[in-house]
C-alpha positions as CSV (number, residue, x, y, z in Angstrom):
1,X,-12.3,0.5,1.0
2,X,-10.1,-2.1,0.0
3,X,-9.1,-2.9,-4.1
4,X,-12.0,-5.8,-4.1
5,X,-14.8,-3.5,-2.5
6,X,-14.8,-4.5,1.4
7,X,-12.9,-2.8,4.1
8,X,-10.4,-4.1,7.0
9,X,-9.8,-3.1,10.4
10,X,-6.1,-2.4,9.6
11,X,-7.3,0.0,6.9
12,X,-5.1,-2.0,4.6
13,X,-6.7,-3.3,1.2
14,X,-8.1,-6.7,1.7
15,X,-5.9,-8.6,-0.7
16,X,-2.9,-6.9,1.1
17,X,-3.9,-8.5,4.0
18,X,-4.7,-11.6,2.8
19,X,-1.4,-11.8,0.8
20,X,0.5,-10.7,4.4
21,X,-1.4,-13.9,6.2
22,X,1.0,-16.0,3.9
23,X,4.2,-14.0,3.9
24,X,5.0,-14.8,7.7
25,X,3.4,-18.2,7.6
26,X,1.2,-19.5,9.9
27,X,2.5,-16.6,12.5
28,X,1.0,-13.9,10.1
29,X,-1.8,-16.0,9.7
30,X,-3.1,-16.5,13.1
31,X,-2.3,-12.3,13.9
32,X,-5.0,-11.2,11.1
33,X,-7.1,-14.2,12.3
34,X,-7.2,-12.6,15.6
35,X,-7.4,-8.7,14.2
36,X,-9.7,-9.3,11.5
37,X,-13.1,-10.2,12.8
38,X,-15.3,-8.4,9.9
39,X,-13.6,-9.3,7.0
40,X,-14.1,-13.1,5.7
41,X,-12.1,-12.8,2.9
42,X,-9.2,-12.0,5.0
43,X,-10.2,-14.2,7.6
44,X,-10.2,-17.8,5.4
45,X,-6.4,-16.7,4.5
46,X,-5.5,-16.7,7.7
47,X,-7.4,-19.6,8.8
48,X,-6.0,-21.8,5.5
49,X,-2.2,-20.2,6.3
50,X,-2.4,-21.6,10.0
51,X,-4.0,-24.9,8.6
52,X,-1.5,-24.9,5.9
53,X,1.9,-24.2,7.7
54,X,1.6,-24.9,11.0
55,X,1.7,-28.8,10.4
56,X,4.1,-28.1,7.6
57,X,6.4,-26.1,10.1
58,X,6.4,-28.9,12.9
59,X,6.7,-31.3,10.0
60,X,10.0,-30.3,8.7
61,X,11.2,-29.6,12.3
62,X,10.7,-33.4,12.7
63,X,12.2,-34.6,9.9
64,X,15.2,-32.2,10.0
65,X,16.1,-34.8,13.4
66,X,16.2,-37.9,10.7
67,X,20.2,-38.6,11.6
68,X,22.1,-38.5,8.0
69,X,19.0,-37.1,5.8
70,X,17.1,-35.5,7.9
71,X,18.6,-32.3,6.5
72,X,18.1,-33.1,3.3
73,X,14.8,-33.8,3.3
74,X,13.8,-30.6,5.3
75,X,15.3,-28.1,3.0
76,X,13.3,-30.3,0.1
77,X,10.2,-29.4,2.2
78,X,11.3,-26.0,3.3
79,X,11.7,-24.8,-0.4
80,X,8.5,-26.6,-1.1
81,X,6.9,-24.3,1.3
82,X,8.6,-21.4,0.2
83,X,7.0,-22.4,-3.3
84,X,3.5,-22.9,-2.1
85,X,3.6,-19.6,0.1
86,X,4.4,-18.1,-3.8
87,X,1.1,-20.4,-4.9
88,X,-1.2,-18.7,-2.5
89,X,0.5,-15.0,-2.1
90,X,-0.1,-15.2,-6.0
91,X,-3.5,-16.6,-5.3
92,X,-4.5,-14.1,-3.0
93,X,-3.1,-10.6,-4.3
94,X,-5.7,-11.7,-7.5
95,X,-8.3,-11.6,-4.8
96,X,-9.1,-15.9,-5.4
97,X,-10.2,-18.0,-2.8
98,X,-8.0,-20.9,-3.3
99,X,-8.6,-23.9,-1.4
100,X,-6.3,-27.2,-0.9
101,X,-7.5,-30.2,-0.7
102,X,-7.7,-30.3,3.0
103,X,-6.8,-27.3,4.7
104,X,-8.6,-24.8,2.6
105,X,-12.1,-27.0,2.3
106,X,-11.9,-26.3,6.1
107,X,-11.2,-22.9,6.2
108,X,-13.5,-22.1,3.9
109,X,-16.5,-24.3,5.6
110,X,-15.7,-22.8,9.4
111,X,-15.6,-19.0,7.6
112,X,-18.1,-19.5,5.0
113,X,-20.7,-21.5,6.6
């Protein structure tokens, strides 16, 4: 049983495995999307870290080819990232389903519906 009450196929408590769907981006996030089949709670993290990062990740790889900022600007996105994965790490180990505007209103409506 994980620290919230429900259980995981990695045995792992559930808000560990929510928090690891953010740790490794939208990577960790789509490998607990494809383990996890029971566990929902575990299951919209993964699905909001893959709707989250994965634009964000091919984003900055764009913008990083901007000739004289380009750099610039993608180290001001890759430390905003960095912060948001803090955001919803933080979000997560408390057991919360937090949603973003976009990406987790999806998440949650596919998983939840």
């Amino acid at each position: 049983m994980g620290r919230l009450g429900y259980s995981t196929v990695t045995g792992l408590d559930e808000n560990v495995e929510a928090v690891l769907c953010y740790v490794g981006f939208w990577i960790t996030g789509l490998i607990f999307l494809l383990i996890e089949r029971e566990n929902r709670f575990v299951q919209f993290h993964a699905l909001q870290s893959i709707l989250t990062f994965l634009p964000l990740s091919i984003g900055i790889y764009l913008i990083a080819w901007i000739p004289y900022v380009g750099w610039i600007l993608a180290d001001i996105g890759g430390f905003l990232s960095l912060f948001l994965t803090l955001v919803l790490v933080i979000m997560a180990w408390r057991g919360a389903k937090f949603r973003f505007p976009f990406s987790g209103k999806l998440a949650y409506e596919k998983i939840y519906r």
